[in-house]
N, C-alpha and C positions, 0 to 999 in steps of 0.2 A: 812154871810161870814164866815170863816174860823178863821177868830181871826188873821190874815196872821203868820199863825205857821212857825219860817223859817225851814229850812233843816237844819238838824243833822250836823255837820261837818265833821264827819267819813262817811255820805253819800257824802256830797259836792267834798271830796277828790277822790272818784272814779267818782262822776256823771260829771265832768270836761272834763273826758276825750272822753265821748260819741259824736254822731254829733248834732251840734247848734240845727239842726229840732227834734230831739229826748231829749235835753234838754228842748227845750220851751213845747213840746209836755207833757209829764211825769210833769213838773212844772204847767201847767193848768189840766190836768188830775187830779194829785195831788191835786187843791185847789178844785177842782167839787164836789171830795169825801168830803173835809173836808167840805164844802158848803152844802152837805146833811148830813151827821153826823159829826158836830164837838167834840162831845163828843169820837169818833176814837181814839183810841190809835195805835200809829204807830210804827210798830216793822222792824227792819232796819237789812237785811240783805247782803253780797256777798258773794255767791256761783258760782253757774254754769251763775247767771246774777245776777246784780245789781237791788233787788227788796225793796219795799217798801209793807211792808202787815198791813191790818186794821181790827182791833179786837176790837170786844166791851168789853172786859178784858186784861190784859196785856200777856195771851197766845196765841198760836199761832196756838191753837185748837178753839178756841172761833171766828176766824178771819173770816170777809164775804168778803175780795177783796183783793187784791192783784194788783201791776203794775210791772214786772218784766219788767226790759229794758237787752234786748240784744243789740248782736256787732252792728246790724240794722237797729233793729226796736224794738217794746215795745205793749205788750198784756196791755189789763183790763183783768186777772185771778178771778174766782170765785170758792173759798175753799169747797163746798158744791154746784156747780154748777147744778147736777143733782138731788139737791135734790128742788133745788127752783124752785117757777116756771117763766115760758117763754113764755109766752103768743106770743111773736113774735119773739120768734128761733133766736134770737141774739147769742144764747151761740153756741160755735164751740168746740169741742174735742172729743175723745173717751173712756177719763178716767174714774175710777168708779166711783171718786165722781168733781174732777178739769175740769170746762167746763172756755173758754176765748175766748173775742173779738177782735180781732187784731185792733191794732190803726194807721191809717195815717193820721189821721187828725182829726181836730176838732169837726168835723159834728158827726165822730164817738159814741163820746160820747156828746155829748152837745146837750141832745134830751129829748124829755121828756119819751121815752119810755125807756131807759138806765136810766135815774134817777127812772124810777120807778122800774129798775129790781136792780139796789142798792138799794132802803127803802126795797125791797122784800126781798133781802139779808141780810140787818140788821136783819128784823124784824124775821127772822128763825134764826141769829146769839142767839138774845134774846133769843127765846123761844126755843133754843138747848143747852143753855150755862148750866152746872153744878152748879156753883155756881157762887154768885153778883160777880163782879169784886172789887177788891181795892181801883182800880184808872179809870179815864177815863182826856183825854182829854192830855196824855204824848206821846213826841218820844220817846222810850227804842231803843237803839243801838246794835244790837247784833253781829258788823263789829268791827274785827282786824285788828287796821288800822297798822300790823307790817310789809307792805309793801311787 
């Protein structure tokens, strides 16, 4: 399990206003990840969407996934997508390196073939990262929450 790490409270304060299916959604998504590497460090942002990204260091070059929740709906993003591999063509996009599965439901991710394409993406996080990490196993906030 997860250690049930809760949510940041400068994320909780935007993720409140999303819809219930896209809260529960991202809230199980969220523990699946930390369920496969709890050791994640999770870097908290809002931009263009309310995303949550998972790095084996506390940067955000180091990061293998990503859940970006928009106004609708909410991706699994993968930060080096194209470079990992995909044995069963889960990953969708046409970026150079951000490939992402669109989530509606739980099946989506909650498979043993998506948990293996996250340990896959750890395991090239590791063997791409420059140097050890500091920390592991922290949310870092990077939301201004000046409304």
């Amino acid at each position: 399990m997860n250690g049930n790490r809760e949510i940041h409270s400068d994320f909780l304060h935007f993720l409140k206003f999303k819809e219930r299916n896209l809260i529960e959604l991202y809230k199980d998504l969220r523990d699946f990840i930390l369920e496969i590497h709890p050791e994640s460090n999770e870097l908290l942002y809002h931009t263009h969407a309310l995303t949550s990204v998972y790095s084996i260091s506390e940067k955000l070059s180091d990061a293998f996934c990503m859940i970006p929740i928009y106004t609708n709906h909410l991706n699994l993003g993968f930060n080096k997508g194209t470079l990992i591999n995909d044995p069963h063509a889960l990953l969708q996009g046409t970026g150079k390196l951000i490939r992402h599965i669109p989530i509606e439901k739980v099946s989506d991710y909650r498979n043993d073939k998506l948990k293996a394409l996250i340990q896959a993406a750890v395991a090239f996080a590791i063997n791409d990262m420059d140097k050890p990490s500091k920390s592991a196993g922290k949310t870092i906030s990077k939301i201004s929450n000046g409304d």
